[in-house]
N, C-alpha and C positions, 0 to 999 in steps of 0.2 A: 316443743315447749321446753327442752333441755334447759334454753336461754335464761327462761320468765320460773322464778321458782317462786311457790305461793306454799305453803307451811298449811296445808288443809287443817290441821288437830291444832291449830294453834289456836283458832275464834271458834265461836259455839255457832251453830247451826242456825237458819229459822227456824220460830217457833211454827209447829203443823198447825192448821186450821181446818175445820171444815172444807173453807174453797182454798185450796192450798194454791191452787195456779193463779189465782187473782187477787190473794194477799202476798204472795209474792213476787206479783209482776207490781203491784204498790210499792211495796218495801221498797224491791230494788230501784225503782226509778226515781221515787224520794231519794232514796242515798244517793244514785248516781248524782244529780244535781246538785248536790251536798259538798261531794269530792271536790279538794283543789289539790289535793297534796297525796303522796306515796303511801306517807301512813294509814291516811282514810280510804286509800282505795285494795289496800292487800286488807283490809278483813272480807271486805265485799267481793272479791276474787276469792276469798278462800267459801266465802256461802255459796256463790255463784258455782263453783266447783260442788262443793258438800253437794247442794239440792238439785243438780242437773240440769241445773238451766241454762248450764255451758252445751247441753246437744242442741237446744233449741234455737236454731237461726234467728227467731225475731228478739229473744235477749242477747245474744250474742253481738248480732247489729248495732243493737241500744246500747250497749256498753263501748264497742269499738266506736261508737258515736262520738258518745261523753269524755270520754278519753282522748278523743283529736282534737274536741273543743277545748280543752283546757290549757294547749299551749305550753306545758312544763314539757321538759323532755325525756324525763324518765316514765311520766303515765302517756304521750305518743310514742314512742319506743314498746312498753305495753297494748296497744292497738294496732297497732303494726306485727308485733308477734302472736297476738290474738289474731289476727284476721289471716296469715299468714300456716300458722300452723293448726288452727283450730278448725278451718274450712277444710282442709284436707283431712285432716283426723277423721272427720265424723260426715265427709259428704257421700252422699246414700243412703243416709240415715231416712226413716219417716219423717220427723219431726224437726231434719236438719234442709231445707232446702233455697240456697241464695240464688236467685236468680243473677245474671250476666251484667243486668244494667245495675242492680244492687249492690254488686259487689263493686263496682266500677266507682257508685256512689261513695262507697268505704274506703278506697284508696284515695279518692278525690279528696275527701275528708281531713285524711289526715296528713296529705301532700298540704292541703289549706290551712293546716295546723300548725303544720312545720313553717310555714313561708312565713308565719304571721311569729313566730317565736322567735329567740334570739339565736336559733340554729337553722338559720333556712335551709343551707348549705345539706339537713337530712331529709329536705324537700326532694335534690335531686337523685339521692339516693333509694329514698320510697320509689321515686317515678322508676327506676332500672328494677328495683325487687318486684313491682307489679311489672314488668315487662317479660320478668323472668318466670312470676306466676300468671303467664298467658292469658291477661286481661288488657283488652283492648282499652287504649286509652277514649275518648269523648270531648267535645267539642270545650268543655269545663276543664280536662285535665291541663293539657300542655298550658293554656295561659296561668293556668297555677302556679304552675312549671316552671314559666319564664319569671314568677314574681320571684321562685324560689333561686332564682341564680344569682351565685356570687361575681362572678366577673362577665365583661362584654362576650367572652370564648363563649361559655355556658350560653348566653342568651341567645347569641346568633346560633347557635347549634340546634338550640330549642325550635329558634325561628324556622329553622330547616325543617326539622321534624313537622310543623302546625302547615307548613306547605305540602310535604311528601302526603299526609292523611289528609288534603283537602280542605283546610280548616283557614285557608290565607285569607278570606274575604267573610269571613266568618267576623264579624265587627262587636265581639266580645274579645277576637283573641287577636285582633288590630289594636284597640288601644291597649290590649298588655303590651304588646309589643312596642308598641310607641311610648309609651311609658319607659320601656326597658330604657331605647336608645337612648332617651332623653336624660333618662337618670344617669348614663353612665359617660353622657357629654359625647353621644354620637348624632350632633343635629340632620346633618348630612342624611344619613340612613334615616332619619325619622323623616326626614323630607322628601324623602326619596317614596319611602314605604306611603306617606300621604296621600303625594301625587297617583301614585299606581290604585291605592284602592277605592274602589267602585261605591261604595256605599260607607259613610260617613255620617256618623251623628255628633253631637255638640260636644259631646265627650273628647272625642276625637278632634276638634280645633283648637279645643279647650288645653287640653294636653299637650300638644305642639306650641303654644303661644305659651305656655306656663313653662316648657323646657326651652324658650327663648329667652323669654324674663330672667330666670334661674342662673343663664348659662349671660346673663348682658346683654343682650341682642334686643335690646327696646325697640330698638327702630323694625327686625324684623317679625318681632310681636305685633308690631302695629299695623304693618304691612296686612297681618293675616287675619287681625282682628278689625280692620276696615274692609276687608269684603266676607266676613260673617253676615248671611241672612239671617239670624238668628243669634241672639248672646244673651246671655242668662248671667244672674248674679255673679257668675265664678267667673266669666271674660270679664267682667267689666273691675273686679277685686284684683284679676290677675294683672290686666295692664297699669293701675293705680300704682299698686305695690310697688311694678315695674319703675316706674316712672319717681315716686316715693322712693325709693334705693337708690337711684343713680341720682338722686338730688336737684330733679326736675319738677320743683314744685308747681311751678305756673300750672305746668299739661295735667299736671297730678291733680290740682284742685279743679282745673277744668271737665275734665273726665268724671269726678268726684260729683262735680255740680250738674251733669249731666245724666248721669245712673240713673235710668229710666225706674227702676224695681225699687226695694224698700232695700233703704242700705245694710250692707253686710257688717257686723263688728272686725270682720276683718279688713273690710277696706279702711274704716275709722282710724283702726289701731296701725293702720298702714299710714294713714295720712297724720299720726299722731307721731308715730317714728321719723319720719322723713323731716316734718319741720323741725323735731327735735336734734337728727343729723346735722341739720344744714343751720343751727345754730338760732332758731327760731322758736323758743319757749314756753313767750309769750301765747304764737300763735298755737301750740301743740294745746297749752291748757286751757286757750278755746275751745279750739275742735275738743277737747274729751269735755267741756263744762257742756257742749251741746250734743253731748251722745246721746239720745233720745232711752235707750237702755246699755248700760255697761256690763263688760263681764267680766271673768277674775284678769282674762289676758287684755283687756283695756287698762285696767289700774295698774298690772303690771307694768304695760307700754311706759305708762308717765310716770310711774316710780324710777322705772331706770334710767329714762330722758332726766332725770331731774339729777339722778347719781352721780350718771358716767358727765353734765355739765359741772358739778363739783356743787349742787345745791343739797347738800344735805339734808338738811334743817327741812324744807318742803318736801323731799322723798319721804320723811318720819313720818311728815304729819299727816301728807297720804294713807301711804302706812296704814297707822294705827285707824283710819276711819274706814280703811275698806271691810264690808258686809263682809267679805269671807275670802281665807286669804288659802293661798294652796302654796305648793313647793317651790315655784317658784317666785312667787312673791318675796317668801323668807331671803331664799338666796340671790336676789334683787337686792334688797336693803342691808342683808351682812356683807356680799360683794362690795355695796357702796361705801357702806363704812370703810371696809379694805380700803378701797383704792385711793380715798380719803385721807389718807392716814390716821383714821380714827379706828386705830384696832383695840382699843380695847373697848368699845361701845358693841364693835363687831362681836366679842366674845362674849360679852353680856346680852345680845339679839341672840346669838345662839346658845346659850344656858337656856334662853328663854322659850326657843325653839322645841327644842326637846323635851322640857319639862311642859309644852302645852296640853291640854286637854284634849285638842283634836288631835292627836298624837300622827302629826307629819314629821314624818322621817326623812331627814336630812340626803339629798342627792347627791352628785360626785361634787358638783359646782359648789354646794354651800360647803363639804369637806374642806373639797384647795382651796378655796377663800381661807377657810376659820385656821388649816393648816397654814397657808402662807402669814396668815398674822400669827398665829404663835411660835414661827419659827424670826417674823423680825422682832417683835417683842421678848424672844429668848423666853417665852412665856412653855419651857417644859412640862410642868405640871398637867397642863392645860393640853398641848398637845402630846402628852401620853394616852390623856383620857378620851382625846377622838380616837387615837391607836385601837384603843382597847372598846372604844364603839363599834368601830370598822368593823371587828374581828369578833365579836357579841354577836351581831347582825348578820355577820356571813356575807358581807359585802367584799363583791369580787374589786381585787385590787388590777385595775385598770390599769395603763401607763401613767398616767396626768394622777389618777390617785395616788401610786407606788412614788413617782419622782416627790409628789409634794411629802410624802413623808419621810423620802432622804433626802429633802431639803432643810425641813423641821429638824429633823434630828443632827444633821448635819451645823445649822445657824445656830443649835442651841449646845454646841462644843459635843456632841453624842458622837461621833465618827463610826463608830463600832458598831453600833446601831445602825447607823447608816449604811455601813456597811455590806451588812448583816440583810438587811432587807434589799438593797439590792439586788447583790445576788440570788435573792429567792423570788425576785420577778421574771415572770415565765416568760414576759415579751419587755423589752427596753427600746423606746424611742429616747429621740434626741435632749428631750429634757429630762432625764431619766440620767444618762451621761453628764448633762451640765450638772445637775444636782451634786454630784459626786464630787465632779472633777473641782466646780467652785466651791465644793466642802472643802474638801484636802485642802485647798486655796488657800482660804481665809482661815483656817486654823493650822497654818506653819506647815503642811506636810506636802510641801513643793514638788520632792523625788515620787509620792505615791502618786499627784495631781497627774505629773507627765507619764508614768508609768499605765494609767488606766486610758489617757487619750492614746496610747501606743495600742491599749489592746481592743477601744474604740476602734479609731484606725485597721486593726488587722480586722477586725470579726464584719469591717465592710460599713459602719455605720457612720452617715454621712453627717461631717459636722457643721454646726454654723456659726452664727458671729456670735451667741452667748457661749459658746463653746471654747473660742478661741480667749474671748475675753477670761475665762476662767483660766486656763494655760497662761498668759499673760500674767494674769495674776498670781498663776505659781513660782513665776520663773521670777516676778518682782520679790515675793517674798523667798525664793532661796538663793537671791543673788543672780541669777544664771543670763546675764548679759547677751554673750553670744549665742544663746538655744533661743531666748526670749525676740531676738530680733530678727530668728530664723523662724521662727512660728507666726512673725507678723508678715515678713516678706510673701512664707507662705499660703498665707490668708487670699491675695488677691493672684498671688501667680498658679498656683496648684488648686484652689477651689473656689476661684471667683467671688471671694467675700469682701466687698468694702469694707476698709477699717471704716471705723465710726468714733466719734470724739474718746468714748471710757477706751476705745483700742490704743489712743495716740496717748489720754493718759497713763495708762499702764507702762507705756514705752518712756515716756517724758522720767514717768517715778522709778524708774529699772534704773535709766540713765542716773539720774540724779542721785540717787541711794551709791552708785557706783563712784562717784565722785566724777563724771563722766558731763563735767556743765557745759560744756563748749555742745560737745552733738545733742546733749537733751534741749538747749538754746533754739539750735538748728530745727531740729524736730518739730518745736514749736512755729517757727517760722517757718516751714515746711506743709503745713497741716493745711488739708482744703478748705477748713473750715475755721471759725476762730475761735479761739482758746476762750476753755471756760473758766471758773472758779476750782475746779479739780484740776486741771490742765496745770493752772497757774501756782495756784497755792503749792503741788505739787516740786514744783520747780521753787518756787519762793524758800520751800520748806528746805530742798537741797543746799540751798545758799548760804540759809543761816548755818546751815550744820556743815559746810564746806571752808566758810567765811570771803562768800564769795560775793556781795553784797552791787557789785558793777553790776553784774549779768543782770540781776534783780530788779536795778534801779532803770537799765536802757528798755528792759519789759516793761516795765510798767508804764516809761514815759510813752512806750509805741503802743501797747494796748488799754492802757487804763486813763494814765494823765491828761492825753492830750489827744484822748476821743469826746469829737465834737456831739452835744446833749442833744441837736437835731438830728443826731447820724440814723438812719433806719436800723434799727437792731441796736441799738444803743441802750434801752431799755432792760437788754437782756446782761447787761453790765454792772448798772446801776447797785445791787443788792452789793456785786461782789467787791464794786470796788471801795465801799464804807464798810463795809467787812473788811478785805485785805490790807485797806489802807485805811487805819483809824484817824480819828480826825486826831484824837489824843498821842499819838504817837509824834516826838520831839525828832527821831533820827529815822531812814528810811531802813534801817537796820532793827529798830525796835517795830515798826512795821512788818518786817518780814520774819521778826519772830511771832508776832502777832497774827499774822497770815498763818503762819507754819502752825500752831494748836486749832486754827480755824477747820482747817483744808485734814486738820484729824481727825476733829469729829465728823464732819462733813464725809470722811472715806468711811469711817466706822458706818455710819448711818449710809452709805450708796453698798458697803457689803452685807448690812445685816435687810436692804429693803429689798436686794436681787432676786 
């Protein structure tokens, strides 16, 4: 008990009573149920100690119980050291006696504690400490076991062990394992493990058709769900879904119309997503007007079908009519705003958020939303004040949380800040790196941009096309011509990345900036794809500032002037070229100065929405 230190004189005792053993086996078992947290559970460790009901196995038990159930990791950690050193302390006692399957229970326990917490990973470390305190594990532990592993290694390991004790046909610790594989995209072996075992229940077909759908494999979901003697609610939701994701609606609503049982709101909110993928809206706010009962994740579904179509105005009004709205409803309709471009509605949905009376507390998703609009809105204020929510709360700063807030700080000219938190993130993925790199970028500090992808680079982290594009954009903004077209080259030769249009622009406006019109010309005419309104205006913008006004004019006539209005994609032209080309403009020189202020806010507003 060195580990677990409990400050006995610090809480007051229970009070004695008459029946002192049966107002204290009340007491405690009320409070246990009570505990969620560290602090409510050390007074009750320190009574538990005081009144001796720490020799008594059957509160001992109860306590290592309540303590596996609660999933925090510092009160499993606590039951684990309680069961661990407290059984040895006092076994021989009169009044201490755990029986073998008992104790077996208490390890099962808190092995089931840990799998189910955001530390599984001390699942398989429980299972080796009871291995080491000579407790045979039971036909319950290892599938526990295998819920508790972090990678494929751990799982087939496990699977060894549920074989070596007998336990392979044991059809509780079949479908963990089938589960395992499935989760970790080894069909193969779940297929394999199917085949071989003996006795199978629905669970088990179930499972195997659900890590086919998961994994795309409709066609072999189907395979296994047309010779099912037997399908229950969850086949017939799982092939829907299936079928619903991959944008097969026909078979989706066939299947649907077929559902022998009482429909699942999962399957609804399957068949409500899928027409809404495949661009069918009308029919998604059918199917939800005929949901016979909704629930919070049916309104959800057509709040966001309505967002990610660009219908705002109909996600609101949903919205506001749904009976009762949970996390992610909020972050459904501040998302939408985002994507929208309607950020500052988005930041007024979440003022409003927080300040509600059912006090839903904001998740990672509605943060990087309301963070990515106060960093293109340069709206500081605003995004100090999530900062300083994050950090009130105690909310662990995630990758995706940590990048969005050196991207805020970064787009609203803060650098240092950005800085500054960066490097105090304990894990950096790849947007984490862009954030930085496109900070330094766009706020002139060109030599730090290239110097942090140098140390990307060394530390092994793999970069991609927003990565590059942000490099690009260093090297435009500090002139750096020939590093700038050595980092595009090596885009596609050293890590297989497509440039993509903003790569060719970056390259076009490096050139151009450079006085460099003849190869930014070429570049353009070079491009797989065709030149857009950045591309061009870019180049437009060199011309005038060059006085180069030919180049200017043979582009236009080959991609603007004398593009035919029936051409396919032509459409995609139309805005830029009564933009670039005003009707008002007398010379094609006042045009291209005209272009040139266009193609400025236009960059402002593509840096500040990255």
């Amino acid at each position: 008990m060195h580990r677990l230190r409990v400050k006995v004189g610090q809480y007051p005792p229970l009070k004695q009573h008459p029946d002192p053993k049966q107002t204290l086996q009340t007491q405690f078992q009320l409070l246990l149920e009570k505990c969620k947290s560290v602090e409510e559970v050390n007074p009750i460790l320190s009574r538990f100690v005081v009144s001796g009901l720490i020799r008594h196995s059957f509160y001992l038990c109860k306590l290592v119980e309540v303590l596996a159930h609660s999933q925090n990791s510092t009160l499993l950690l606590y039951s684990r050291l309680l069961l661990e050193h407290q059984s040895n302390a006092f076994q021989g006692e009169e009044d201490f006696n755990i029986s073998p399957s008992t104790t077996t229970f208490l390890w099962n326990t808190i092995i089931r504690g840990y799998s189910r917490s955001r530390f599984p990973q001390q699942g398989i470390m429980t299972y080796r400490k009871m291995l080491q305190d000579s407790c045979k594990p039971d036909n319950f532990t290892l599938p526990m076991v295998v819920k508790a592993a972090s990678s494929m290694q751990e799982g087939v390991q496990v699977h060894g062990q549920i074989v070596s004790n007998g336990f392979e046909f044991n059809i509780f610790a079949v479908n963990t394992v089938l589960s395992m594989y499935t989760v970790f995209g080894d069909l193969k072996s779940a297929q394999s493990l199917f085949e071989i075992s003996p006795n199978l229940d629905i669970v088990s077909w179930n499972t195997l058709i659900d890590g086919y759908v998961k994994s795309g494999a409709v066609e072999l979901a189907r395979s296994l769900f047309d010779k099912m003697t037997e399908r229950n609610e969850i086949s017939w939701t799982a092939m829907i879904s299936g079928y619903a994701k991959s944008g097969n609606m026909d078979i989706a609503q066939s299947l649907f119309d077929r559902m022998p049982s009482r429909r699942s709101p999962v399957a609804w909110n399957s068949m409500i997503s899928g027409f809404a993928k495949c661009g069918f809206l009308p029919l998604a706010r059918k199917m939800f007007d005929e949901m016979p009962l909704r629930n919070v994740a049916s309104w959800n579904a057509m709040i966001s079908s309505y967002a990610q179509s660009g219908e705002v105005e109909l996600a609101r009004s949903l919205f506001d009519k749904m009976p009762e709205k949970d996390v992610i409803s909020w972050s459904c309709m501040i998302s939408g705003y985002a994507q929208n471009g309607r950020g500052r509605d988005a930041l007024g949905l979440f003022k409003e958020m927080v300040e509600s009376k059912n006090c839903i507390r904001p998740n990672e998703v509605t943060l990087v939303s309301v963070l990515s609009v106060c960093g293109n809105l340069t709206a500081l204020d605003q995004g100090k004040w999530v900062h300083v929510y994050i950090e009130r709360n105690g909310l662990r700063l995630s990758d995706n949380l940590g990048a969005s807030l050196v991207d805020m700080y970064a787009k609203c000219g803060c650098v240092g800040t950005a800085v500054e938190i960066f490097w105090k993130l304990v894990q950096k993925n790849v947007s984490t790196w862009n954030a930085l790199i496109t900070g330094f970028a766009v706020n002139g500090s060109a030599q730090e941009a290239l110097k942090l992808f140098e140390e990307m680079l060394r530390l092994k982290a793999k970069p991609d096309s927003i990565t590059f594009l942000g490099v690009l954009m260093a090297c435009c903004h500090g002139g750096l011509v020939e590093e700038g077209l050595r980092h595009f080259r090596s885009m596609s030769k050293d890590y297989g990345i497509q440039p993509e249009i903003k790569h060719y622009g970056c390259v076009v406006d490096l050139l151009g900036r450079a006085g460099l019109l003849d190869e930014a010309q070429q570049m353009v005419r070079s491009m797989p794809m065709k030149p857009d309104v950045m591309v061009l205006g870019s180049l437009f913008g060199a011309c005038r500032i060059h006085g180069n006004a030919a180049i200017a004019d043979a582009l236009s006539k080959e991609f603007l002037l004398e593009r035919n209005p029936e051409e396919a994609g032509c459409h995609e032209f139309e805005p830029q070229e009564t933009t670039i080309l005003p009707v008002g403009a007398r010379t094609f020189e006042e045009a291209v100065q005209m272009g040139s202020q266009t193609y400025h806010h236009l960059k402002v507003d593509y840096y500040r929405s990255h």
